[in-house]
N, C-alpha and C positions, 0 to 999 in steps of 0.2 A: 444487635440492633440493625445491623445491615439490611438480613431480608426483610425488612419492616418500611422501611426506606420508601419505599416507590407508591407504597398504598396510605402514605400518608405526606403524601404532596399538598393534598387541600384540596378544593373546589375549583380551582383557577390555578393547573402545576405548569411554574414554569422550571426549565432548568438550563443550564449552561455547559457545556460539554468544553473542554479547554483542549485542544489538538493542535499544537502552532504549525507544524512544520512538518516534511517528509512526502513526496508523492507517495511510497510504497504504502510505508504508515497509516496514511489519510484512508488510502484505498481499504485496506484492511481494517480501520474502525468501523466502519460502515455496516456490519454484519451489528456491530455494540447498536448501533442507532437502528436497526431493524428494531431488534429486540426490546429496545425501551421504547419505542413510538406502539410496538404489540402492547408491552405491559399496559402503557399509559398515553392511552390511543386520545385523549382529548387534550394532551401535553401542547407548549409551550417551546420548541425543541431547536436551539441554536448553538451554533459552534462560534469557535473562538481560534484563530490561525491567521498565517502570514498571507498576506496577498496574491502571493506569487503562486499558491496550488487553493486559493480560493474559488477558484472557476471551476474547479473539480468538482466541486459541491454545490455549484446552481442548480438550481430548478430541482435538488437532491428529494424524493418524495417524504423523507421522513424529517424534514430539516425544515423548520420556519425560516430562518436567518444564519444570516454567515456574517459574524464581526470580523475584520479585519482589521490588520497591523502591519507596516511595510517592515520586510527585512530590515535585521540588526537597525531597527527603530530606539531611538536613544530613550529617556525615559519622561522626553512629551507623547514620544506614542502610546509608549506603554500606560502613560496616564488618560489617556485616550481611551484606548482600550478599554481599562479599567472601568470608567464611567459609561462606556456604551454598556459592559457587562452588569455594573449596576444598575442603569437604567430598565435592564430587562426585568429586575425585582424576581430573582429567580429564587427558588423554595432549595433545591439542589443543583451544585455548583462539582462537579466530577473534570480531576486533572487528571487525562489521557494521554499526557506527555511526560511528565516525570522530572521537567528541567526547573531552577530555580525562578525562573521568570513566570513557567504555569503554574507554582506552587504558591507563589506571593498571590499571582492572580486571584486563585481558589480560595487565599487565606483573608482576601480584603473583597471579594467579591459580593458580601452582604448576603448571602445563600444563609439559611438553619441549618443546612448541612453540606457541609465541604469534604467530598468522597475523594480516597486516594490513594493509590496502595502500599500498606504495609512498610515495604521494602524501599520504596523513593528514601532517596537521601532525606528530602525538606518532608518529610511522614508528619513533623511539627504542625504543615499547614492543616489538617485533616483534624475533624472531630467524627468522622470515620472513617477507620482504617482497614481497607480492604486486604486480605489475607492470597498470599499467591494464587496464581492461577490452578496450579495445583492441585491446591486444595479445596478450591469453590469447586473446579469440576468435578471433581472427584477422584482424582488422579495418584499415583503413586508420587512420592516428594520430587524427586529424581528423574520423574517423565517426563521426554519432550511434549512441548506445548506450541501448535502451532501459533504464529502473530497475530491471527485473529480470533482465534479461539484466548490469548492474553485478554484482548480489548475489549472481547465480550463478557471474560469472566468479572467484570464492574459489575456489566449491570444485574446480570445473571446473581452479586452477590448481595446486591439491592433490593433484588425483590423481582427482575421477571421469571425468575423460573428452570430448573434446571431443561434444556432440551437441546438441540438439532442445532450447530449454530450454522446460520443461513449463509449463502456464496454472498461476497460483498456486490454493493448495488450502485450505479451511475447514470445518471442520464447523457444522452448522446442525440446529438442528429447528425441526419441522414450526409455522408459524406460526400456521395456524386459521384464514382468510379465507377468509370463505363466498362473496366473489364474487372474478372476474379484478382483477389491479391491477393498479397502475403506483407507480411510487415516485417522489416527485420529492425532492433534497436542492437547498434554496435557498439555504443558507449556504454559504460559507467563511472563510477566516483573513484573510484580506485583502481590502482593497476592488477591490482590482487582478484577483480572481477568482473577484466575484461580480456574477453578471448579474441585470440589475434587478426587483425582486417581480414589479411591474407585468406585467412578458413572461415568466416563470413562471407566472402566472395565467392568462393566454392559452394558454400551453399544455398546461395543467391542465384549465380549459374544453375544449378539442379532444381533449383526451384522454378526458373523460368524455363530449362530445354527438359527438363522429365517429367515435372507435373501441371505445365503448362499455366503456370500462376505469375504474374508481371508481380516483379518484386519490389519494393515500396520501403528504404532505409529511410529512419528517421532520425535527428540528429537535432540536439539541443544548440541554442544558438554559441557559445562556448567551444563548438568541434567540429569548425571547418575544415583543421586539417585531418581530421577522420573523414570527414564529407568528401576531401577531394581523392578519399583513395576508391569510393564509389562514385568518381565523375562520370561510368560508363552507364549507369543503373538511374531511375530513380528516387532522385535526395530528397527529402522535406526537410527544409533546415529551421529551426528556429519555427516550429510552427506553435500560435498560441494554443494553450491546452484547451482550450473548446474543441477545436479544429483535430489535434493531435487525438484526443479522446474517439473522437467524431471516426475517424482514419483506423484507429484498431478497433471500434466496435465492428466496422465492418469485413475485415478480415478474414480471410480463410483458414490463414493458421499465422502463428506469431512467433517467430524464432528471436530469442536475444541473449542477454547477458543478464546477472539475478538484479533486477532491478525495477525501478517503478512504471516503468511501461508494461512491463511481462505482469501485473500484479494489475493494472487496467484492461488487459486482456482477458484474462480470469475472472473480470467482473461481469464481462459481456459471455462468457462462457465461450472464446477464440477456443480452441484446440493449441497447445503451446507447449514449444521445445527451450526451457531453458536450462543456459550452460552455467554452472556453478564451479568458483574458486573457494575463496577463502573463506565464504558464509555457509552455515548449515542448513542445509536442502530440508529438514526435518522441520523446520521453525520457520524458513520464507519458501517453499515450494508453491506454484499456484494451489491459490485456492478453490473447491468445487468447479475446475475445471477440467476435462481431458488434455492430462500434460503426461511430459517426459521429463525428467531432470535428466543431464548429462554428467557426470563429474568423474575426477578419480580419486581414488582412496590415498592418503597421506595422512600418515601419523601426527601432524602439525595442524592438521585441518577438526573443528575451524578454528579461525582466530579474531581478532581483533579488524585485520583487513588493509588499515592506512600503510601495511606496506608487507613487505615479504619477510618473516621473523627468523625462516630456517635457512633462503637459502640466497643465491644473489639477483635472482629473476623468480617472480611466483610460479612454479612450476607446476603449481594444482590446477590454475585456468591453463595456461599454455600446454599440459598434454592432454587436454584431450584433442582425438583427432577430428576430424571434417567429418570422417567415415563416422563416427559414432554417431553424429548430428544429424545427417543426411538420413541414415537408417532410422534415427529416433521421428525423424518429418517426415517420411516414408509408411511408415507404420501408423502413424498415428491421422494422415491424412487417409488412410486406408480404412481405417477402424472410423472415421468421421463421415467419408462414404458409405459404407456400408452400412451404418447406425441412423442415415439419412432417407 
């Protein structure tokens, strides 16, 4: 019944896409809402997520609305939610998050059909049930699957169509940077996938004295004392993600840590060197963009991440060297000039 799904929405389709939460995440559906606004170009087409990476999705060309819900909202928001999501009177109701919170969503959201894959734990809320990624693409059982080629295979199992899936898509304005830059992000969520100040500095230096690019570190408001180890540099601390957005689409190239800035850079098509620990490069590498991963090989890798399983410091992010990164920016600002 799946492929069947999209071509019979009715005269007036609307749908509800259920994404709460996640910068990288968010950024990488977006390729899934290319594909459904092609299938069903006169659609209805709103999302459903946490406040805080709503702005990501403004002015998004393929998105009517964006429902919001504030972080860990108790369950007046979530009843909240709920009733904006019924209000919409949506025909299909697709949960592109997998949590118990999106799955009740999809399962009381008043939708004919409530799309969801397979494998989710709450697969109960779902009167269709999408088959792995896998297996929509076409893929071997056992094949890696990039995160957005996951996202897309929904709609792809719905009814748009097997093809091409698109680089993720964002809208941006114009930042104001009077000279070329570079963006470095030094943070992330885990120690497991963040490579050390010290050799972010090193790369920061080579980027402003070799290739003449003013270097531009970005830092969540949470990581001041990372901010003060680039007190010499250019900090943006705490900028609202319009602004942030706004700042790597213009970019010359984007060096960071595997994270959700690196994965906003890829949307604008940045040229990007990111460095990976504990995550596999196969499943979150930029997407359709000219990148580098950097990593090294450890029997342990990947894992889980919330912390180091083999050894007593994550030594998958912390060896790589400076010298690998630099070479990987080096190269790949070379191949972006010459391709210009």
């Amino acid at each position: 019944m799946g492929g069947q799904i999209l071509s019979r929405l009715g005269p007036d389709p609307r749908v509800v896409l259920i994404r709460l939460r996640s910068l990288g995440d968010t950024v990488l559906a977006t390729p899934a809402f290319a594909l459904l606004r092609r299938a069903v170009p006169d659609a209805r087409i709103h999302v459903a997520m946490e406040d805080r990476f709503a702005g990501l999705l403004d002015r998004h060309p393929d998105l009517d609305s964006v429902l919001r819900i504030r972080r860990r909202s108790g369950l007046a928001g979530k009843a909240r939610l709920l009733r904006a999501i019924r209000a919409k009177r949506p025909s299909l109701c697709i949960d592109m998050h997998g949590g118990s919170t999106a799955a009740w969503l999809t399962a009381l959201s008043g939708a004919r059909w409530r799309a969801g894959f397979a494998h989710f734990r709450q697969s109960w809320a779902y009167n269709v049930r999408i088959p792995r990624a896998q297996q929509v693409l076409g893929r071997e059982p056992d094949a890696k699957v990039h995160t957005a080629e996951h996202h897309a295979a929904t709609v792809v199992h719905l009814g748009a169509g097997q093809c091409e899936i698109p680089r993720a898509r964002l809208a941006a304005g114009r930042a104001g940077e009077p000279d070329p830059y570079a963006v470095i992000h030094a943070g992330a969520a885990y120690a497991t996938k963040t490579w050390a100040a010290g050799s972010f500095r090193a790369v920061a230096r080579d980027l402003r004295e070799r290739h003449r690019l003013a270097p531009v570190l970005v830092a969540g408001p949470d990581e001041k004392a990372l901010a003060l180890r680039f007190a010499d540099f250019d900090v943006r601390l705490g900028l609202p993600l319009p602004a942030l957005v706004s700042l790597i689409a213009g970019a010359q190239v984007f060096v960071g840590n595997d994270s959700g800035p690196a994965h906003v850079a890829a949307a604008f098509g940045v040229p990007s060197v990111v460095i990976f620990g504990s995550s596999d490069s196969s499943v979150w590498h930029p997407w359709r963009t000219a990148h580098r991963v950097v990593e090294t090989d450890w029997d342990c890798k990947p894992c889980p991440g919330d912390r180091c399983y083999a050894f007593d410091v994550p030594r998958c992010i912390l060896s790589v060297e400076a010298s690998a990164v630099r070479a990987a920016v080096s190269e790949l600002l070379a191949e972006s000039e010459a391709a210009s």
